[in-house]
C-alpha positions in Angstrom: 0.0 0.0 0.0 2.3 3.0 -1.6 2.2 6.5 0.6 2.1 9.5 -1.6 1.6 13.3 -0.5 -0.6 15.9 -2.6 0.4 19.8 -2.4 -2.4 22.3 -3.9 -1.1 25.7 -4.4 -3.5 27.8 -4.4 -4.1 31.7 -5.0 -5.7 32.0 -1.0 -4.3 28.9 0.4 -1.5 25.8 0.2 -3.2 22.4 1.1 -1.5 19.4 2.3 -2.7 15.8 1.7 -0.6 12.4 3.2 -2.3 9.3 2.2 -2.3 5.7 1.8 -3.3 4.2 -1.9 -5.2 1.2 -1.6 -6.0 -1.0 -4.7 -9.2 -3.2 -5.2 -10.1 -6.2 -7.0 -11.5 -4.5 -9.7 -9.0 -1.7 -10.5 -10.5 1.0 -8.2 -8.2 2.8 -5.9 -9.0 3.9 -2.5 -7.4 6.7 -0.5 -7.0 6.6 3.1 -6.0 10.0 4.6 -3.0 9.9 6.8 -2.8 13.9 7.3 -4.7 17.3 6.0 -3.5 20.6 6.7 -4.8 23.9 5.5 -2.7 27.4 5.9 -3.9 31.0 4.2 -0.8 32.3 2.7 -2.2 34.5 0.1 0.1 33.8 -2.3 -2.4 36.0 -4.8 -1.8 39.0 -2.5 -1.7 41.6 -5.0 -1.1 39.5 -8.3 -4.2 40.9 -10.1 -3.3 44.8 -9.4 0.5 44.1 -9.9 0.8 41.0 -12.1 3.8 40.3 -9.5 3.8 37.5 -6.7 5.1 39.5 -3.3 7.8 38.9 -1.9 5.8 38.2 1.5 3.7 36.2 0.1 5.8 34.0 -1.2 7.9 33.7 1.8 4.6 32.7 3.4 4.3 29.9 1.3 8.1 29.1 1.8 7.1 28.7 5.5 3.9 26.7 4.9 6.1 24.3 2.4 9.2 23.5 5.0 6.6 22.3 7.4 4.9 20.1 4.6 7.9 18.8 3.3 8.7 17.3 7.1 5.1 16.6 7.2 5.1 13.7 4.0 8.3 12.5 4.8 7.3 11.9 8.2 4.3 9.9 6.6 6.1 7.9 4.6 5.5 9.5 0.9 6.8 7.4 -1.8 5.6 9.9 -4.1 4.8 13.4 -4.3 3.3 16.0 -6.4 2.3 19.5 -6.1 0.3 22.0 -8.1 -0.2 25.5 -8.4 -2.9 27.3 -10.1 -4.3 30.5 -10.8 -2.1 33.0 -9.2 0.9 31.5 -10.5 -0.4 31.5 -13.9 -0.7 35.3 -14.0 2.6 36.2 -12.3 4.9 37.6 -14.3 7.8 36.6 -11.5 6.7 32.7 -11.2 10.6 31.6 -12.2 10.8 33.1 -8.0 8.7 30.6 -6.9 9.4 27.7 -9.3 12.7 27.7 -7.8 11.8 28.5 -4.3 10.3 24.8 -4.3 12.2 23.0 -6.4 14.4 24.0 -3.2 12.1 23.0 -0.6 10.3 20.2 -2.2 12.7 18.2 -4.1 10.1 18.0 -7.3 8.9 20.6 -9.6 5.8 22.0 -8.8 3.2 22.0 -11.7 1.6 25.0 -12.9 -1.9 23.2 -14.5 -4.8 24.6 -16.5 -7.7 25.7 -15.2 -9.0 22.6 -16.9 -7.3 20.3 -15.5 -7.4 22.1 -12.2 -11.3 21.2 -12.7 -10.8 17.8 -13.9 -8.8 17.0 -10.7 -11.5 18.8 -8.8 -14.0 16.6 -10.4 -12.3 12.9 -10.1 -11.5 14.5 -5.8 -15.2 15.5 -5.4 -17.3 12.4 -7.1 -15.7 9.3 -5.5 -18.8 9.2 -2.9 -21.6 9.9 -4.9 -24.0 7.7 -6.3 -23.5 7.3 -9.8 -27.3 7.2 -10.3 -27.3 10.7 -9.0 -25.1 11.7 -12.0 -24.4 13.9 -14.3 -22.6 15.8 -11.8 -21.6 19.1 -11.5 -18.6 20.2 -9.4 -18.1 23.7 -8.5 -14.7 25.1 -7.6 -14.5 28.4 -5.8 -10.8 29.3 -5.4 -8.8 32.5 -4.5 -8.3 33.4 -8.1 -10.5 31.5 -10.2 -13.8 29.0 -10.4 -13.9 26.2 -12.4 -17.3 24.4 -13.3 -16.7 20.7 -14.5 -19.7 18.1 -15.8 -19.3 14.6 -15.8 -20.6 11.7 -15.0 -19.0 8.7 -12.5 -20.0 5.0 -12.9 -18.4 3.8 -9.2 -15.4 3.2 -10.9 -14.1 6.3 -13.5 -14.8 9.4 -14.1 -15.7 11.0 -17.7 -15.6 14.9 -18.0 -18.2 16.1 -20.5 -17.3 19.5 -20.5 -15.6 22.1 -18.1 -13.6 25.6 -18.2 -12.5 27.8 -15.4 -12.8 31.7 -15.5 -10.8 34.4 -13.5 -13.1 35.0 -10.8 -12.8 34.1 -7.0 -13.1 35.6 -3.8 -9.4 36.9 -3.0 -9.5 38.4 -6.8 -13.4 40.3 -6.4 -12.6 41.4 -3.3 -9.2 43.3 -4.0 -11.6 44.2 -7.4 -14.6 45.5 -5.9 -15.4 45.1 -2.1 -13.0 47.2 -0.8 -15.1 48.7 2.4 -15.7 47.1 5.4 -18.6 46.2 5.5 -19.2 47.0 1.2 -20.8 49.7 0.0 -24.2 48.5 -1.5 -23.1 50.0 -4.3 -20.1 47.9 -4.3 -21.9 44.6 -3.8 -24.0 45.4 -6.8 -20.7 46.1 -8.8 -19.4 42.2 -7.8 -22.1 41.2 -8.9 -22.5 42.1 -12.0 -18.4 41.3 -12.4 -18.8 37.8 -11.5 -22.4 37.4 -13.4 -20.1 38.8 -16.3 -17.3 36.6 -15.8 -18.9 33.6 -15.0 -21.0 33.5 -18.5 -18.3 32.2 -20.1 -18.3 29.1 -17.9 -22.0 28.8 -18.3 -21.7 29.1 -22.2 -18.8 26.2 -22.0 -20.8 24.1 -19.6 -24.6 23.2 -20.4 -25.7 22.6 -16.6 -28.8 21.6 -17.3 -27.3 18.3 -18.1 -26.5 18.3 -14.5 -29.0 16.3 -11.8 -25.9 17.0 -8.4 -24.8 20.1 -8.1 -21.1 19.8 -5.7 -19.4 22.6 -4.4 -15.4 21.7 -3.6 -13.1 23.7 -1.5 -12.6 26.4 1.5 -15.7 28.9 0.7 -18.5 26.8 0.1 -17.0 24.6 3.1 -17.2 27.7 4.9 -20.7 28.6 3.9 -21.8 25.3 5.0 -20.6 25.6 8.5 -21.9 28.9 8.7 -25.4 27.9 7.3 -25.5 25.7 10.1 -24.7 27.9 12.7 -21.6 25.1 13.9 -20.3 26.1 17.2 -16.7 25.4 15.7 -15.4 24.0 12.5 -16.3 20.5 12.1 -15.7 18.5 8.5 -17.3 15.6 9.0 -20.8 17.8 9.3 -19.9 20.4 6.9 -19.0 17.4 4.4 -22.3 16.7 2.1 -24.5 18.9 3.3 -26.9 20.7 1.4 -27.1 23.9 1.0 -30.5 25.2 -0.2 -30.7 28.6 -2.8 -32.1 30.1 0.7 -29.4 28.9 2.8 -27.1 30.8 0.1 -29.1 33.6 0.0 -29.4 34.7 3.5 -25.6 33.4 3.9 -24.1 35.7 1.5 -26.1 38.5 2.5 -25.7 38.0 6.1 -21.5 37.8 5.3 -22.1 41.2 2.7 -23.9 43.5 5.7 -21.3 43.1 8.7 -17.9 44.3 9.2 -14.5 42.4 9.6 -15.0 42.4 13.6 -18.3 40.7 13.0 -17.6 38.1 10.6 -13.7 37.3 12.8 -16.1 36.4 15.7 -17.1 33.5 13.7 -15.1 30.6 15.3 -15.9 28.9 11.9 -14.1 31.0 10.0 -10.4 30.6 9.4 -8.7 34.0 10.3 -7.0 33.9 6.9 -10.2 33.7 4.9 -12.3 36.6 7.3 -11.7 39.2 4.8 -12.5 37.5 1.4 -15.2 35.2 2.8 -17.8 37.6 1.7 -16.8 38.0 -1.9 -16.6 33.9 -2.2 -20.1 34.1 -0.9 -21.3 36.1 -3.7 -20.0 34.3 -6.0 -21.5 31.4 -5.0 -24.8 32.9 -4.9 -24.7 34.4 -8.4 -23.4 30.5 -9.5 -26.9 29.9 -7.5 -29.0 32.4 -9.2 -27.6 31.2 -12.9 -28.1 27.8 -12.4 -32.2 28.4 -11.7 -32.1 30.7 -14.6 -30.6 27.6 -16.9 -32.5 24.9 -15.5 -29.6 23.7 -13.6 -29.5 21.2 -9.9 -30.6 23.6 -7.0 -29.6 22.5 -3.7 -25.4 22.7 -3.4 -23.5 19.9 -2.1 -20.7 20.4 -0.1 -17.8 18.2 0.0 -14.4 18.5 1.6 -12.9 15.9 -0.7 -11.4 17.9 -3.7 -8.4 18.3 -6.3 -6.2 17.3 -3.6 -7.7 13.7 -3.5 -7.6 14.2 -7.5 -4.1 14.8 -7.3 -3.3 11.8 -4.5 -5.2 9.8 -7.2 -3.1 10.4 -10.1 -0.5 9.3 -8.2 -2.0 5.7 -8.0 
């Protein structure tokens, strides 16, 4: 049973996955987690504005990545493989960080599409579902960009039908748009028409009225779920597969749109590195919401903490 160790590099957060492969009968590999860590290192911190990654930010993500590195070796990782996704695409200083953890690391780090970030996404995010609940539609909400992926899963492989990923998330709206705490309405109205703008293209890639699940993968609509249910603390295994309702995202977004950082910081369910940007992923997921009624898409969201870093443990099998 081979150990590997999955690093997502994301534009808000790096993500650490140790696990163990096991192989079935019948070709199917299982993962069994050995370690998860999360840290917000904003290693999008002005990329967007400057087309530059900072030099904090990436000596944030150096930090995060020495700690990792101990992390898999201590778990035994045969194998390793990290990714990095939207805010290294747009930096105009990547070569910095390329070599920052080809230092640390050992192994190149990846900088993938934002298709195959949402084919990853996809293969993480179905592995539980029934397939009779299929075609699925995973949601990705990331720091820098959302990716929608359809597909469809037999219990055994995954197909994608169709998927593109756009330049909207919520570290990237909110350096765009929200810049007042709490927004200006006016403000709010401009987001959303930026991400109803952006997002089209997705929508005109992806027919989601194919779709019959809608799943949302990753730290905001993980977030949104805890919220919804008014959690006294951060728990994954009840955030994981719940549904969120177009009422539950409503009165979410809205309720994370009308209060100020203090407010929203008193929330022990929200990571401290996600306070200021959780808004802005909330919109966008309620825009998502409000397009997919309008195109005769899946209503209720769910939410799953399995995601492209189980995709990328997988393509390790």
């Amino acid at each position: 049973m081979p150990r590997v160790a999955a690093i997502d590099c994301g534009t808000n957060s790096i993500r650490l996955l140790a696990a163990e492969l096991t192989y079935r009968h019948d070709g199917t590999v299982d993962l069994r987690d050995l370690h998860r860590e999360m840290r917000v290192v904003r290693l999008g911190q002005g990329v967007d504005a400057t087309g530059r990654l900072a030099p904090e930010a990436l000596e944030r993500t150096r930090a995060a990545l020495v700690d990792y590195t101990v992390a898999a070796r201590r778990k035994g990782a045969e194998k390793v493989r990290m990714v990095a996704t939207s805010a290294t695409r747009d930096a105009s200083n990547r070569d910095e960080f390329f070599a920052m953890t080809r230092e640390v690391l050992g192994v190149e780090a990846e900088v993938i599409t934002g298709d195959e970030e949402a084919r990853l996404s996809f293969i993480g995010a179905v592995g539980e579902q029934d397939p009779d609940d299929g075609p699925f539609l995973v949601v990705d909400v990331g720091g820098g960009s959302t990716e929608l992926v359809l597909g469809t899963w037999d219990g055994r492989d995954a197909e994608v039908l169709a998927a593109r990923s756009v330049d909207i998330g919520c570290v990237r709206i909110t350096e765009r748009t929200l810049r007042t705490d709490p927004p200006a309405p006016a403000d709010v109205s401009a987001a959303r028409e930026l991400a109803a703008e952006v997002l089209a293209e997705a929508f005109d890639a992806v027919d989601v009225a194919k779709a019959n699940t809608w799943i949302g993968v990753a730290g905001t609509v993980t977030t949104l779920s805890a919220i919804a249910q008014e959690l006294p603390e951060y728990d994954s295994d009840r955030t994981h597969l719940f549904r969120l309702t177009p009422a539950d995202i409503d009165r979410t977004a809205r309720q994370l749109l009308t209060v100020d950082h203090a407010t929203r910081a008193a929330n022990p369910v929200i990571h401290p590195g996600r306070v200021d940007v959780i808004g802005g992923g909330a919109l966008i997921v309620q825009v998502l919401a409000e397009q997919l009624a309008a195109r005769g898409g899946p209503a209720d969201l769910v939410v799953s903490e399995h995601d492209i870093l189980d995709g990328i443990a997988l393509s390790l099998a």
